[in-house]
C-alpha positions as CSV (number, residue, x, y, z in Angstrom):
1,X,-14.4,-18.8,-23.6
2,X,-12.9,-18.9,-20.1
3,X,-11.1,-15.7,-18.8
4,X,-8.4,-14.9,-16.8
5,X,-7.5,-11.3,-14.7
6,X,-5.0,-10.8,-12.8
7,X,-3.5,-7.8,-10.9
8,X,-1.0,-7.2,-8.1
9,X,-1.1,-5.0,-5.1
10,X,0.7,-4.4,-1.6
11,X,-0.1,-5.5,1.7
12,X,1.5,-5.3,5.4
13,X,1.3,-7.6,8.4
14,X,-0.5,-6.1,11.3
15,X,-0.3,-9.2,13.9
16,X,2.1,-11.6,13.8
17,X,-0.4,-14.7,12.9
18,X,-0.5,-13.5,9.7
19,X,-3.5,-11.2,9.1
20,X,-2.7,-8.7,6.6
21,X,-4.3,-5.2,5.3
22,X,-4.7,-4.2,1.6
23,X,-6.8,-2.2,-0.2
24,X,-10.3,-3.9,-1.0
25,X,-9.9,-3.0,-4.6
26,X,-6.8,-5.4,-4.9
27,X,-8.8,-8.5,-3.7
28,X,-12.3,-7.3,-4.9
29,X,-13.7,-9.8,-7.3
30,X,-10.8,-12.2,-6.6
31,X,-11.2,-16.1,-6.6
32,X,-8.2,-16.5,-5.2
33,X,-5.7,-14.5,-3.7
34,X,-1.8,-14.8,-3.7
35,X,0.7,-13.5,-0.9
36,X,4.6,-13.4,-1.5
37,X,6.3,-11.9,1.6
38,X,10.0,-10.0,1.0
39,X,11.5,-13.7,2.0
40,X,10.0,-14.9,-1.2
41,X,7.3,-17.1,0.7
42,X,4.2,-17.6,-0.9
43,X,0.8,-18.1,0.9
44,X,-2.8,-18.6,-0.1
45,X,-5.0,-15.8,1.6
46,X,-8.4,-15.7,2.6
47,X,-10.4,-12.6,2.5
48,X,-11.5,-12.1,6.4
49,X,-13.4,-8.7,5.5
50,X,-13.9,-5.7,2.7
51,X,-14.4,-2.2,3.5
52,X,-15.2,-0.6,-0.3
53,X,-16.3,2.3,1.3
54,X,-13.0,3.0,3.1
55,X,-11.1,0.9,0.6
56,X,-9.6,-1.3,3.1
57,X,-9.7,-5.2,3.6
58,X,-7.8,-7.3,6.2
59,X,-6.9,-11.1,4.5
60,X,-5.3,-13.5,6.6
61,X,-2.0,-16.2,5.6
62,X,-1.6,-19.3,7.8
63,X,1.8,-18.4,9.2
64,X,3.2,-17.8,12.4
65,X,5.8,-15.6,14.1
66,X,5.5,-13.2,11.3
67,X,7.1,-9.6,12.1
68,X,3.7,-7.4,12.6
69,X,4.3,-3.8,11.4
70,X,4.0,-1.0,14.3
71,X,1.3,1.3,14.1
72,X,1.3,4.9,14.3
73,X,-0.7,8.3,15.4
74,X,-1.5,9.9,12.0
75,X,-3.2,12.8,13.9
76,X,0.2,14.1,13.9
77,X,1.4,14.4,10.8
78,X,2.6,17.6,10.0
79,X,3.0,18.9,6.5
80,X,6.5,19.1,5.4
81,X,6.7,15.9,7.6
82,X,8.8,13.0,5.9
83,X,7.4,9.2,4.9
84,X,8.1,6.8,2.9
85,X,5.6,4.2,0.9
86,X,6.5,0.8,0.6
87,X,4.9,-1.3,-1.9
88,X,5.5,-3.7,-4.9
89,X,5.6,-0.7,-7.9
90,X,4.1,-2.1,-11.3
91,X,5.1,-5.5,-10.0
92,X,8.6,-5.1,-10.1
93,X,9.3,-6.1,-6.1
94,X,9.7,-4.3,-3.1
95,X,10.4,-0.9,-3.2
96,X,10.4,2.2,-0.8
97,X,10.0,5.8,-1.8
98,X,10.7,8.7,0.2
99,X,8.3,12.1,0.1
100,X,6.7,14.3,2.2
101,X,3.1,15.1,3.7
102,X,1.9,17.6,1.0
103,X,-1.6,18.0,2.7
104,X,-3.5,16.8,5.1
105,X,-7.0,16.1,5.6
106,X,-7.5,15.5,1.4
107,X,-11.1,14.5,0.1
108,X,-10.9,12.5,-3.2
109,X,-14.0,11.2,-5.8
110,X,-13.4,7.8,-6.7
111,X,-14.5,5.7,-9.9
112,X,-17.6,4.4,-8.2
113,X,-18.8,7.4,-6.7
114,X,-18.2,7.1,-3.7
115,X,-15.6,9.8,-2.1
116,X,-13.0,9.2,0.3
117,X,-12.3,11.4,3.0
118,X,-9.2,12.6,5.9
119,X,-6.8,11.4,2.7
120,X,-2.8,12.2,3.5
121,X,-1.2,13.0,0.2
122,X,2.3,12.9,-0.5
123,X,5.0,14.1,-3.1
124,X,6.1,9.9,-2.5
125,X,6.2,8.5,-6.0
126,X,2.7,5.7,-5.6
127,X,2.5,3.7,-9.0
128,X,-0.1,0.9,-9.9
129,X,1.1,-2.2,-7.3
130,X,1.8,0.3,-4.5
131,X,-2.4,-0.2,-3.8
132,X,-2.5,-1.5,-0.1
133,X,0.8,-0.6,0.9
134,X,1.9,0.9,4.2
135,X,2.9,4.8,4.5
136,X,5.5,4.7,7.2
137,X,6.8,8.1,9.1
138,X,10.7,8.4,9.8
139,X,10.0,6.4,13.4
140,X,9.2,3.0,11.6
141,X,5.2,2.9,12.4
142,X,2.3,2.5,9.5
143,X,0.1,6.2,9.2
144,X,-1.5,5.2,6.5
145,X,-1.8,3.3,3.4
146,X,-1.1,3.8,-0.2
């Protein structure tokens, strides 16, 4: 009997030729993977590279002039410092959610074992769908991802 999954996650533009980062666990095992941008475009991705270990994979859109997100200096965050997580919350479209850096330097065991490490967590409400979003400080610029 054939069988099919499907799940949803986040994403941000990091150049403006349309290669994207996401969690690896959003694409991992995927035959096919589906980007919608906040203009309501929808693009096929390729998956350019997985990181399970960090969680991280960069997947790539054939687009052009896209609006690349500005990165920032995590190393210094502060706690008490304000963010905000962008993300598509239980599927239900964009959303941003303020919070604030809780603690720094955070070491979380995962499902499969493995444990990751240098975590920021955040009092920001992060809900199944955030996965792969960026964590933005008050300037504008990615510090991390959800």
């Amino acid at each position: 009997q054939p069988f099919t999954q499907e799940g949803a996650g986040s994403g941000w533009i990091i150049d403006e030729t349309g290669i994207i980062v996401t969690n690896s666990h959003v694409v991992e095992g995927a035959e096919s993977v589906t980007v919608t941008l906040s203009d309501d475009r929808v693009f096929t991705a390729e998956i350019i590279k997985t990181d399970p270990r960090d969680d991280l994979a960069i997947i790539k859109i054939n687009a052009e002039k896209l609006l690349a997100a500005t990165i920032g200096d995590a190393s210094k965050l502060k706690v008490g410092d304000w963010l905000v997580a962008i993300g598509n919350p239980l599927g239900l479209g964009i959303s941003a959610k303020e919070g604030i850096v809780s603690r720094l330097g955070v070491s979380v065991s995962v499902s499969s074992g493995q444990t990751l490490y240098d975590l920021i967590e955040t009092s920001a409400a992060i809900n199944p769908g955030n996965s792969g979003g960026p964590l933005v400080n008050m300037a504008g610029e990615v510090i991390g991802i959800t």
